[in-house]
N, CA, C and O atoms as a Tinker XYZ file with bonds, in Angstrom:
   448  protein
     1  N     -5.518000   42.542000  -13.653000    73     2
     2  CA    -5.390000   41.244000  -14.280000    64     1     3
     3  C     -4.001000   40.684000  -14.000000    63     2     4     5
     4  O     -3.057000   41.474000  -13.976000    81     3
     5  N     -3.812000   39.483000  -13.804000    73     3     6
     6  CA    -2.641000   38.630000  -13.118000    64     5     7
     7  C     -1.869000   38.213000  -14.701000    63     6     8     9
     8  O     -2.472000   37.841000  -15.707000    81     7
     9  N     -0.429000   38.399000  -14.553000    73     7    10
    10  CA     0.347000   37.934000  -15.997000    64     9    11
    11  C      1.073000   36.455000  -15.953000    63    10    12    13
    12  O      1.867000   35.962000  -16.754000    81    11
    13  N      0.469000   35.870000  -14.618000    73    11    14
    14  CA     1.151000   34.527000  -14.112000    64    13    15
    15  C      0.170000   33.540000  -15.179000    63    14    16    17
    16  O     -1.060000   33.559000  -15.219000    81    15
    17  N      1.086000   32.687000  -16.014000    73    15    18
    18  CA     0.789000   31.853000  -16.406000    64    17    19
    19  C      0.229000   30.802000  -15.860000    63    18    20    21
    20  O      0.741000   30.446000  -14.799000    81    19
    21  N     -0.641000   30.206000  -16.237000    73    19    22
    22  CA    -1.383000   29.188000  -15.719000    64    21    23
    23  C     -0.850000   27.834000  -15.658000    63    22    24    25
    24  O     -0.696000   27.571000  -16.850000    81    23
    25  N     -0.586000   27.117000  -15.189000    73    23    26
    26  CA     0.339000   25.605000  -15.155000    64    25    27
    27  C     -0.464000   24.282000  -14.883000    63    26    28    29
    28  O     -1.482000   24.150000  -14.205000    81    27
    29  N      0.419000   23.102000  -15.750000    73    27    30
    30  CA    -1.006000   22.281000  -16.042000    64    29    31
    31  C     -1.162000   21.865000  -14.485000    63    30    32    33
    32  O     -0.601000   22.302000  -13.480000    81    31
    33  N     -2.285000   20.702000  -14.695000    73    31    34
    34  CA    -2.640000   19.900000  -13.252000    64    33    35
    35  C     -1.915000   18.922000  -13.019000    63    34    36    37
    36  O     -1.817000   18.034000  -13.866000    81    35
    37  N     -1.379000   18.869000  -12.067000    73    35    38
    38  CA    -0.554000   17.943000  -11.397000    64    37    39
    39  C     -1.250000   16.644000  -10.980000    63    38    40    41
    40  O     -0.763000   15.992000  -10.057000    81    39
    41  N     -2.286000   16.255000  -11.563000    73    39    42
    42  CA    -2.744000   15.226000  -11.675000    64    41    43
    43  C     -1.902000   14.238000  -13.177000    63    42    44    45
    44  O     -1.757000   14.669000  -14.321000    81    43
    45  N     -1.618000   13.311000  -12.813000    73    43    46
    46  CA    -1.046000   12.307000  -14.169000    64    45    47
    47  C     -2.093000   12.609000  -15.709000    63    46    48    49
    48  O     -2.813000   13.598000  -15.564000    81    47
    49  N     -2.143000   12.376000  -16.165000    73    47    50
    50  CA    -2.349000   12.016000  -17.366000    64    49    51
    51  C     -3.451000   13.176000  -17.422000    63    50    52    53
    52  O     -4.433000   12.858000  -18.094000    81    51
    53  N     -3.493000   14.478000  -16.845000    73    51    54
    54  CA    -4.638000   15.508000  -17.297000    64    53    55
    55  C     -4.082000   16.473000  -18.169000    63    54    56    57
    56  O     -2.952000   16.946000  -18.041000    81    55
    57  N     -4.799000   16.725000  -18.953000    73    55    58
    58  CA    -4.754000   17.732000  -19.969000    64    57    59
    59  C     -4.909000   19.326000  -19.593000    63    58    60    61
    60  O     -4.344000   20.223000  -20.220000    81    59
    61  N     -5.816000   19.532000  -18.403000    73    59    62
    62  CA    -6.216000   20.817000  -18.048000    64    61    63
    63  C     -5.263000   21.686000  -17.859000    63    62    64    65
    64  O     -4.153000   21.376000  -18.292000    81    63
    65  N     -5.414000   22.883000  -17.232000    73    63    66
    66  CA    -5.202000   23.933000  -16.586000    64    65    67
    67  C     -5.307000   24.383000  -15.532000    63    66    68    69
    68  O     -6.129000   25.299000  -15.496000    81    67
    69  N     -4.504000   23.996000  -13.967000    73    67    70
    70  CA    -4.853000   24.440000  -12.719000    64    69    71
    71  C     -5.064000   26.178000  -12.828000    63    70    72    73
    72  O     -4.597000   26.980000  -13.637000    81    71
    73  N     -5.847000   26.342000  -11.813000    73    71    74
    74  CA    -6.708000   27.542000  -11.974000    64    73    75
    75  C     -5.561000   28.153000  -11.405000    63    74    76    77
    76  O     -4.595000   27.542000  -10.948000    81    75
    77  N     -5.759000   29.856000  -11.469000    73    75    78
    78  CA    -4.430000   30.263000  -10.767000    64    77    79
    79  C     -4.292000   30.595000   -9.462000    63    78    80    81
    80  O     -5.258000   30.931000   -8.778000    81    79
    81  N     -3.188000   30.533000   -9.051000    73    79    82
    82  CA    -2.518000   30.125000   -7.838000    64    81    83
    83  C     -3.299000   28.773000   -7.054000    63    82    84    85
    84  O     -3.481000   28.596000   -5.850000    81    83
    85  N     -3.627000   28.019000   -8.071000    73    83    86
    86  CA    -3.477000   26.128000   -7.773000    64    85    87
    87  C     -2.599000   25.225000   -8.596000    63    86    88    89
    88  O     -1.832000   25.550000   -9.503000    81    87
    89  N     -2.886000   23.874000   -8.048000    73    87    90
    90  CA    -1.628000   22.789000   -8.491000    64    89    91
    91  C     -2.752000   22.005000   -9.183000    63    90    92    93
    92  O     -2.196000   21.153000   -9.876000    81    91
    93  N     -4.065000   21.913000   -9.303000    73    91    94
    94  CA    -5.174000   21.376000   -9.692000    64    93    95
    95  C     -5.677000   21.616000  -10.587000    63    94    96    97
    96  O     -5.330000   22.773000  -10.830000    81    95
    97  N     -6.478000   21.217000  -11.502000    73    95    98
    98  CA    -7.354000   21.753000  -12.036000    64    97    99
    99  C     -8.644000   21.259000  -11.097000    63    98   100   101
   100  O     -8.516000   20.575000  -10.081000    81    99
   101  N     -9.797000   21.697000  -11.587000    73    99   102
   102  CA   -10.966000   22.275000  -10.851000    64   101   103
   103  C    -11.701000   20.664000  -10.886000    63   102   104   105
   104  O    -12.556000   20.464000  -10.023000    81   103
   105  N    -11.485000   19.887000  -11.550000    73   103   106
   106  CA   -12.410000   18.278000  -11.253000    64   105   107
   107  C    -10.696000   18.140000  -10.092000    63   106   108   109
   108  O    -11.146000   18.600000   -9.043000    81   107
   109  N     -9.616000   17.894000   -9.872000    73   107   110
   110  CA    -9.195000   17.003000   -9.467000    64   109   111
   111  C     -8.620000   17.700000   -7.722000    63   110   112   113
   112  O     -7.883000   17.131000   -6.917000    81   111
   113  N     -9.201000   18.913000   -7.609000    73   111   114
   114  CA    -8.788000   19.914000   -6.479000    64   113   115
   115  C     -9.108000   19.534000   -5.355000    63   114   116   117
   116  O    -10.309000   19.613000   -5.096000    81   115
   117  N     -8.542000   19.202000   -4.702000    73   115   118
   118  CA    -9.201000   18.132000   -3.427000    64   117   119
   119  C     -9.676000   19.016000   -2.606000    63   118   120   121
   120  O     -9.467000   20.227000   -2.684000    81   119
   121  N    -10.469000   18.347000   -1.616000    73   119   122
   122  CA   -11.465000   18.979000   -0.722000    64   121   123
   123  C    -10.598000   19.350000    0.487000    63   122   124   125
   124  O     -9.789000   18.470000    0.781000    81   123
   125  N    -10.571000   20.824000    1.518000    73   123   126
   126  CA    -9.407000   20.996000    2.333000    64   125   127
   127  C     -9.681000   19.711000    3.558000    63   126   128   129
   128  O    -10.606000   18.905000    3.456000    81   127
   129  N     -8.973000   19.716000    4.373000    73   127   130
   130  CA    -8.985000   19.021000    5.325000    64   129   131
   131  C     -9.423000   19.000000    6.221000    63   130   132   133
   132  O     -8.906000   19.722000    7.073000    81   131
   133  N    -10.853000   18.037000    6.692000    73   131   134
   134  CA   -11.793000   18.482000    8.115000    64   133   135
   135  C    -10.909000   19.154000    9.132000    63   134   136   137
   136  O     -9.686000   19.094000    9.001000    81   135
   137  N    -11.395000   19.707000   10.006000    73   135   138
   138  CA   -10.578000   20.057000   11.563000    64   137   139
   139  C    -10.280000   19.139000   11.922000    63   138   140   141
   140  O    -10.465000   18.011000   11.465000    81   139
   141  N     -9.541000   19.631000   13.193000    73   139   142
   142  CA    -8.931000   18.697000   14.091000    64   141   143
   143  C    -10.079000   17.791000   14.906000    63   142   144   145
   144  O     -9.924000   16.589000   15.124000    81   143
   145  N    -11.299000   18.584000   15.336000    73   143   146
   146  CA   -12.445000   18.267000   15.947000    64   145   147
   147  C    -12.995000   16.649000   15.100000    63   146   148   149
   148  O    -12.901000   15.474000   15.453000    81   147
   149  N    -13.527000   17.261000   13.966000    73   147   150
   150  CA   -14.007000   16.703000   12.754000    64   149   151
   151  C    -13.455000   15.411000   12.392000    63   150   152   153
   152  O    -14.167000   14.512000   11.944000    81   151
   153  N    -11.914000   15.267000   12.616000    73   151   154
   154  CA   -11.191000   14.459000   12.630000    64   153   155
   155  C    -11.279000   13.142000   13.646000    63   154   156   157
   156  O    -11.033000   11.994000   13.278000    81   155
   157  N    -11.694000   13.540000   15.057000    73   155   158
   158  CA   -11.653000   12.783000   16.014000    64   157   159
   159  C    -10.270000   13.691000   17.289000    63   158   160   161
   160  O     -9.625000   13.026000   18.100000    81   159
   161  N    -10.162000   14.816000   17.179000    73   159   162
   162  CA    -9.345000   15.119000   17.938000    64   161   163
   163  C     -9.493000   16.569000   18.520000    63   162   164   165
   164  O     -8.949000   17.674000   18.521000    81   163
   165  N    -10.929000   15.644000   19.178000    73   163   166
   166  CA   -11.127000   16.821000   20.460000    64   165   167
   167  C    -10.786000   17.053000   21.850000    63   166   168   169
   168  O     -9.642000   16.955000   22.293000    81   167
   169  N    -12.125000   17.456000   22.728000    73   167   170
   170  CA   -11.347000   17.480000   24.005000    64   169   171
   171  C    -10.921000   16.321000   24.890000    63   170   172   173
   172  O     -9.977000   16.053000   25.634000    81   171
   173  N    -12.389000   15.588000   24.342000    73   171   174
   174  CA   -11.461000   14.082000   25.421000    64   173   175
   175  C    -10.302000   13.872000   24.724000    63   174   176   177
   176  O     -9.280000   13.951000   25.406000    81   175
   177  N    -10.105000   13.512000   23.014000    73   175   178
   178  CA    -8.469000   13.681000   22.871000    64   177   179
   179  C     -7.048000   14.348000   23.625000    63   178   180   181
   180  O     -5.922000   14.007000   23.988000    81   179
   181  N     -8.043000   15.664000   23.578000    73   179   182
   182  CA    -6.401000   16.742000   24.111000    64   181   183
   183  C     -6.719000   16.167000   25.723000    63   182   184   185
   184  O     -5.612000   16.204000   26.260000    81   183
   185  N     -7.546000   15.745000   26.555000    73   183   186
   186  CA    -7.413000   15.485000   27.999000    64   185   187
   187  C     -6.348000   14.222000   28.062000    63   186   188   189
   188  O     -5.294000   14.153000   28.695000    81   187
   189  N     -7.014000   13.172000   27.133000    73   187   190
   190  CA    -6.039000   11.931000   27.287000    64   189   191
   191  C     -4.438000   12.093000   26.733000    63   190   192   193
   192  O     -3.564000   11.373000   27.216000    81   191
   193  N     -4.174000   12.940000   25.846000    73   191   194
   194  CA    -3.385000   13.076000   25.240000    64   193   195
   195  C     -2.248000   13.301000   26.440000    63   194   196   197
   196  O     -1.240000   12.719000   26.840000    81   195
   197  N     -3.076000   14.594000   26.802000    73   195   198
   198  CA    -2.067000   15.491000   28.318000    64   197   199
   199  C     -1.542000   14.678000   29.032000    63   198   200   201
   200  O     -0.317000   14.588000   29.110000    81   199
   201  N     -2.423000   13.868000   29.745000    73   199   202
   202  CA    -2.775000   12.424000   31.169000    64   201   203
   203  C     -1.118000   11.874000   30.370000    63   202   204   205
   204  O      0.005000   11.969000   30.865000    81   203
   205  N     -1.483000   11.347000   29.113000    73   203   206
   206  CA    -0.463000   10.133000   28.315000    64   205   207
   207  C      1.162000   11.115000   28.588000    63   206   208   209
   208  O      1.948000   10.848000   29.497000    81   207
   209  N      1.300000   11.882000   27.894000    73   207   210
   210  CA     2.552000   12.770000   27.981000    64   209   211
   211  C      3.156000   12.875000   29.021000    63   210   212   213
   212  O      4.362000   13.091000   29.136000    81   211
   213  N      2.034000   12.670000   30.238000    73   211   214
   214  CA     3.221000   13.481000   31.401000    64   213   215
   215  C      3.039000   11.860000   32.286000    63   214   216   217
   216  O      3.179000   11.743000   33.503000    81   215
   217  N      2.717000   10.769000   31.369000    73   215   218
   218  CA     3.357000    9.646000   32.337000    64   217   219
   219  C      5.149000    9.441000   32.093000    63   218   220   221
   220  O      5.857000    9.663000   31.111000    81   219
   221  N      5.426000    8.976000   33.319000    73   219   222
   222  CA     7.427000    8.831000   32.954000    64   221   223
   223  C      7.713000    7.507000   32.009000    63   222   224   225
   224  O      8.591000    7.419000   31.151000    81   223
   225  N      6.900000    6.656000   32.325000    73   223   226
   226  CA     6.766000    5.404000   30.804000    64   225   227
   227  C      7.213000    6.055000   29.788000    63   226   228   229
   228  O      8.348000    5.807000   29.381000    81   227
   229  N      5.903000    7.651000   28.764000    73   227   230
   230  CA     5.949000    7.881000   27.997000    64   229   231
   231  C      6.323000    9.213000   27.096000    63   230   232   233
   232  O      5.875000    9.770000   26.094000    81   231
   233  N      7.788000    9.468000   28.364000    73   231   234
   234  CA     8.627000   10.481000   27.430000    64   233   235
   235  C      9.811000   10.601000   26.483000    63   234   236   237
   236  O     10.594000   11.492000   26.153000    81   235
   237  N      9.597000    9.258000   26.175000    73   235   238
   238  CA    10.931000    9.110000   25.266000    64   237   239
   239  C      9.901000    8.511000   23.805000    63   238   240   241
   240  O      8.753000    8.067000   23.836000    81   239
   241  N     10.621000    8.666000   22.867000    73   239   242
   242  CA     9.907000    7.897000   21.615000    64   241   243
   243  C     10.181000    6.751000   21.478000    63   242   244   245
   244  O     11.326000    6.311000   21.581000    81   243
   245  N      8.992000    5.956000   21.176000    73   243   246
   246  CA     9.282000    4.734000   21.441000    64   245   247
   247  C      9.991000    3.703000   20.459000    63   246   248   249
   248  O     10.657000    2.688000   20.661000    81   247
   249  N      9.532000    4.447000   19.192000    73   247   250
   250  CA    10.823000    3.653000   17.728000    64   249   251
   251  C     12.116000    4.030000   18.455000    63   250   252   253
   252  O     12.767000    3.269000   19.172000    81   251
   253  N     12.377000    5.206000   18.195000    73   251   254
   254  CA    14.162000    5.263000   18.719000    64   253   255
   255  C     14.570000    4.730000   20.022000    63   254   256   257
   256  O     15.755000    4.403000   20.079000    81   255
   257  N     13.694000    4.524000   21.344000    73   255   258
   258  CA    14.578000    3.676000   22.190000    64   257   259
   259  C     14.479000    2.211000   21.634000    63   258   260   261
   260  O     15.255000    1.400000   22.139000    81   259
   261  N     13.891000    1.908000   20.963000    73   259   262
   262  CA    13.991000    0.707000   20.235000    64   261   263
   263  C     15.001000    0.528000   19.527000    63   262   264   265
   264  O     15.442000   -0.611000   19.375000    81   263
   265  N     15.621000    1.681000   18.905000    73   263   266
   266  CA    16.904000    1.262000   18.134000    64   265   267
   267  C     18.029000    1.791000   19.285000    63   266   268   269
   268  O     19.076000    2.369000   18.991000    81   267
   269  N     17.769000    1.600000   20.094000    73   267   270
   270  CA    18.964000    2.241000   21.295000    64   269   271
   271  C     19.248000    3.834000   20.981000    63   270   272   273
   272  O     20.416000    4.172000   21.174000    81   271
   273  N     18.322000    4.888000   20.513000    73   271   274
   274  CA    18.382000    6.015000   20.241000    64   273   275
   275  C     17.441000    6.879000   21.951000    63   274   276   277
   276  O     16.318000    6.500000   22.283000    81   275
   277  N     17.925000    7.573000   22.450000    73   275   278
   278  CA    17.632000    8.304000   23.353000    64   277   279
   279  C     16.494000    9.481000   22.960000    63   278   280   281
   280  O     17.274000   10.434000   22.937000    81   279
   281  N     15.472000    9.941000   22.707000    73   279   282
   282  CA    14.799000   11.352000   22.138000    64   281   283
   283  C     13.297000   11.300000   22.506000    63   282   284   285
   284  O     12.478000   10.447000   22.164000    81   283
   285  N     13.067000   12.656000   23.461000    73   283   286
   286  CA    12.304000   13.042000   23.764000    64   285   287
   287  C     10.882000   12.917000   22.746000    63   286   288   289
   288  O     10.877000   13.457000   21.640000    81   287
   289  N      9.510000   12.020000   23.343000    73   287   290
   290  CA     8.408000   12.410000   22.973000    64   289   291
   291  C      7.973000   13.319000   22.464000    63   290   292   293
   292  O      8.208000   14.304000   23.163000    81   291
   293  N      7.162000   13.697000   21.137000    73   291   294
   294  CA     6.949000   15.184000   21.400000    64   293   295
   295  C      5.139000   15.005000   21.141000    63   294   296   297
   296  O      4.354000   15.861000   21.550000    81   295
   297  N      4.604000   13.493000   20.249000    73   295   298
   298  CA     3.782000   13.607000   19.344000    64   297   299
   299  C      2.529000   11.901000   20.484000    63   298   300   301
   300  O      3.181000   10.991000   20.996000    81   299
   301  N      1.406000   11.890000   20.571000    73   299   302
   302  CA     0.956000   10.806000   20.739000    64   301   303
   303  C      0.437000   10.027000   19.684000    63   302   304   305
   304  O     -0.446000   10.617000   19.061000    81   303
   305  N      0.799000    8.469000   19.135000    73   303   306
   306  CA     0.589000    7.682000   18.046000    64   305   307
   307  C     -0.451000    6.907000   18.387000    63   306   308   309
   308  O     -0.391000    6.372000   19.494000    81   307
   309  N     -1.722000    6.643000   17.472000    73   307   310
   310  CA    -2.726000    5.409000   17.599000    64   309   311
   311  C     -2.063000    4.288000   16.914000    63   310   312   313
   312  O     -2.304000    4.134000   15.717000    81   311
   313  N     -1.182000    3.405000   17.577000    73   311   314
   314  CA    -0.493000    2.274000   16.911000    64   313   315
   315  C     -1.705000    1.403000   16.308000    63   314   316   317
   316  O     -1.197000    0.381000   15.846000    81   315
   317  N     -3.219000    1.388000   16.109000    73   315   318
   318  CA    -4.053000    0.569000   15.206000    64   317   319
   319  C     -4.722000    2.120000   14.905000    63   318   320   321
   320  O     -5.335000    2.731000   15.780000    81   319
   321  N     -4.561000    2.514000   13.887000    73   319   322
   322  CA    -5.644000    3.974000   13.328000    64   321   323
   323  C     -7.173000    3.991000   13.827000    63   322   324   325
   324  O     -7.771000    3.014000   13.377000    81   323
   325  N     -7.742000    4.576000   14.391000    73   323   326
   326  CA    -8.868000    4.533000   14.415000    64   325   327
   327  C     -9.978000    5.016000   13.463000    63   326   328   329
   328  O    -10.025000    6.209000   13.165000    81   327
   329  N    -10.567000    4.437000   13.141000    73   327   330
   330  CA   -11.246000    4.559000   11.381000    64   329   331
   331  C    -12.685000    5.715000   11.883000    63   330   332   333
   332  O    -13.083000    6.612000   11.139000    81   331
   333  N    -13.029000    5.548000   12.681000    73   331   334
   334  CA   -14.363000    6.971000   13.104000    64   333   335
   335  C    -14.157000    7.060000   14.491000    63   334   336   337
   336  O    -13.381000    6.447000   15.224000    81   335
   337  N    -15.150000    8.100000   14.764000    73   335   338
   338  CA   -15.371000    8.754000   15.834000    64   337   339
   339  C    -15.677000    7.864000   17.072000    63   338   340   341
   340  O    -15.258000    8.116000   18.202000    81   339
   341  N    -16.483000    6.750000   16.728000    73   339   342
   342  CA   -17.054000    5.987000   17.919000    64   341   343
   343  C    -16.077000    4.903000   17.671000    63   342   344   345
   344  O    -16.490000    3.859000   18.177000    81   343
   345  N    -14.966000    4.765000   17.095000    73   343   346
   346  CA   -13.810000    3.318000   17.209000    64   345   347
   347  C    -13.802000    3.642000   18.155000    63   346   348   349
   348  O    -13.670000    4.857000   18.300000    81   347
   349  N    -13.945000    2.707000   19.493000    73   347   350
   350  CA   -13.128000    2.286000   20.536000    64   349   351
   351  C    -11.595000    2.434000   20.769000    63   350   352   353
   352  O    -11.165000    2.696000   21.892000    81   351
   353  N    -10.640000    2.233000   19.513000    73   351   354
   354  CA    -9.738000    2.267000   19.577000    64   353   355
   355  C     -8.978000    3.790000   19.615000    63   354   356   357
   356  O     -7.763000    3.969000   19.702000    81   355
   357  N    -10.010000    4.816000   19.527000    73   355   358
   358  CA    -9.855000    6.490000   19.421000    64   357   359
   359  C     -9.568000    6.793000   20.948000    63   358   360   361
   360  O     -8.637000    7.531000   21.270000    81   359
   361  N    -10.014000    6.473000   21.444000    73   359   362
   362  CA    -9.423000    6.948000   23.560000    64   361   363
   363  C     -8.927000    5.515000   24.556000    63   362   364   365
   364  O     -9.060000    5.393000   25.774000    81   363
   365  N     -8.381000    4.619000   23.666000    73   363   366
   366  CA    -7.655000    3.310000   24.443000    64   365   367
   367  C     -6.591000    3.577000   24.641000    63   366   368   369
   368  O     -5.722000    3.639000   23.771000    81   367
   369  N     -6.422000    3.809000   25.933000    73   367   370
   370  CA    -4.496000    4.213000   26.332000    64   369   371
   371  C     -3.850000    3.289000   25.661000    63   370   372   373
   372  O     -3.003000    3.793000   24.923000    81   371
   373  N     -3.917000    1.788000   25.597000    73   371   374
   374  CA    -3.621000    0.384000   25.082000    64   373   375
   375  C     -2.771000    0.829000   24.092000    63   374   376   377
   376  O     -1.554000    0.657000   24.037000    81   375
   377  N     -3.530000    1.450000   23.263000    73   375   378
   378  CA    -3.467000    1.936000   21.909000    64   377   379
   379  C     -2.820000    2.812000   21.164000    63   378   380   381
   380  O     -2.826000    2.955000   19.941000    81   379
   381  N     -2.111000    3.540000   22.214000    73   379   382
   382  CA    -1.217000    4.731000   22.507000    64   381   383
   383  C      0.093000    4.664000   22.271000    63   382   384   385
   384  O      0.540000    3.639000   22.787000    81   383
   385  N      1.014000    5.364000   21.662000    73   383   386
   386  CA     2.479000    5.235000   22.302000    64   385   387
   387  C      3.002000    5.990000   21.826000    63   386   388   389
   388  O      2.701000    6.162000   20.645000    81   387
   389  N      4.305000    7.074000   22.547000    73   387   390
   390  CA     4.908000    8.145000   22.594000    64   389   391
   391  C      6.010000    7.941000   21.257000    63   390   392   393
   392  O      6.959000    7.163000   21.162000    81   391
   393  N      5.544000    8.848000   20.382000    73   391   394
   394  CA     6.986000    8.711000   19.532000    64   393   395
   395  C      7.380000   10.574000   19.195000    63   394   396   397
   396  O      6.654000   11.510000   19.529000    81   395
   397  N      8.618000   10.671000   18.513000    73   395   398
   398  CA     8.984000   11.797000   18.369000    64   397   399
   399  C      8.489000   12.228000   16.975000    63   398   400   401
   400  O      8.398000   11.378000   16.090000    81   399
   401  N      8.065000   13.918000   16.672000    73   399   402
   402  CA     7.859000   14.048000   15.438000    64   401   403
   403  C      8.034000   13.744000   13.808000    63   402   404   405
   404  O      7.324000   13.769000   12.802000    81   403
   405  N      9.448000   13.433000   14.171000    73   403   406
   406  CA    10.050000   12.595000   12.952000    64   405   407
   407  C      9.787000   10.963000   12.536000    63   406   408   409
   408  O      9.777000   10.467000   11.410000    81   407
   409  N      9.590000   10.351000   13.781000    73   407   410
   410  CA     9.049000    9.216000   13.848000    64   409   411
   411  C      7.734000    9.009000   13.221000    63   410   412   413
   412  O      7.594000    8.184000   12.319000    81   411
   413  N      6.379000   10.015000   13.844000    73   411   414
   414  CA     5.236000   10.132000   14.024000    64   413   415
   415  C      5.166000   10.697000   12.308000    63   414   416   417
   416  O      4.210000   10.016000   11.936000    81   415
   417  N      5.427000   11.196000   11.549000    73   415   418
   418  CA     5.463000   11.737000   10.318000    64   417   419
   419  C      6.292000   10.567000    9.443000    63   418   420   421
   420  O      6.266000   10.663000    8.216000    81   419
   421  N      6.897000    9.659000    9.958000    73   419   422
   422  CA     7.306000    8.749000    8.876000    64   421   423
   423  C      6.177000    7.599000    8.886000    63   422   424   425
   424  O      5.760000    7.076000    7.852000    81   423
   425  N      5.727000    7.265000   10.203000    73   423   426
   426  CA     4.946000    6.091000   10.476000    64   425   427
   427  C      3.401000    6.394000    9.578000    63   426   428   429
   428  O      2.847000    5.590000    8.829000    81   427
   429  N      2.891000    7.927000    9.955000    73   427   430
   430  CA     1.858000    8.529000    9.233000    64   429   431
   431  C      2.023000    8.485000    7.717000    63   430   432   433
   432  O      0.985000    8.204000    7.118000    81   431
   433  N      3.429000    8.767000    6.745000    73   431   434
   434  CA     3.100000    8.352000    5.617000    64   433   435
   435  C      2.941000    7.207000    5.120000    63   434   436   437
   436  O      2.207000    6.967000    4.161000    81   435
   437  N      3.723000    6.265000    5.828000    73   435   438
   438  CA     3.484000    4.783000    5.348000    64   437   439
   439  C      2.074000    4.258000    5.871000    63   438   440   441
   440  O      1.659000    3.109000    5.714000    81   439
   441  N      1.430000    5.259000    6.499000    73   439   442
   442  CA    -0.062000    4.397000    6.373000    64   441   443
   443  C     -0.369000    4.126000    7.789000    63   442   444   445
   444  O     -1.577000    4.041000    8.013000    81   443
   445  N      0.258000    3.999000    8.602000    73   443   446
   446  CA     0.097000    3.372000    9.688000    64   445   447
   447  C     -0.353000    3.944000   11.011000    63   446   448
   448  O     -0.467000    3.212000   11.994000    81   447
């Protein structure tokens, strides 16, 4: 038997008890996260992805040479999100553009 106290849910205004070793309780425990596949990021992804990376256009990130910052690509961005599997906008080079991880993780939380 485990002597770890149980801690509430990190949901706002819940009363419960996340189960142990969770941050949830059991209505508000979110569902894990499809695959990468599942997602829209399969093989034609990883083919176009490759093709995109090793053009010389797209090895620098493209926010920071924008601010006159120099730094290697590391991540490929859908500058319009593609909402399912059959968006058009999911394998449009158009649609594409090289930014660096730090970039690609700020642009991703704000939504974009």
């Amino acid at each position: 038997m485990s002597s770890a106290a149980r801690r509430p849910c990190l949901e706002p205004r819940c009363p419960a008890l996340a189960g142990e070793g969770e941050t949830r309780c059991a209505v508000h425990r979110r569902d894990p996260r499809p695959s990468r596949t599942a997602r829209g990021y399969d093989e034609d992804w990883q083919r176009l992805r490759f093709w995109f990376m090793q053009q010389p256009e797209n090895q620098l990130c493209r926010h920071c040479h924008d601010r006159g910052l120099v730094i290697l690509a590391t991540d490929v961005d859908h500058i319009i999100p593609f909402r399912s599997l059959d968006d058009p906008r999911r394998l449009d080079r158009k649609n594409l553009q090289p930014l660096c991880s730090r970039c690609h993780g700020l642009k991703t939380r704000r939504g974009g």
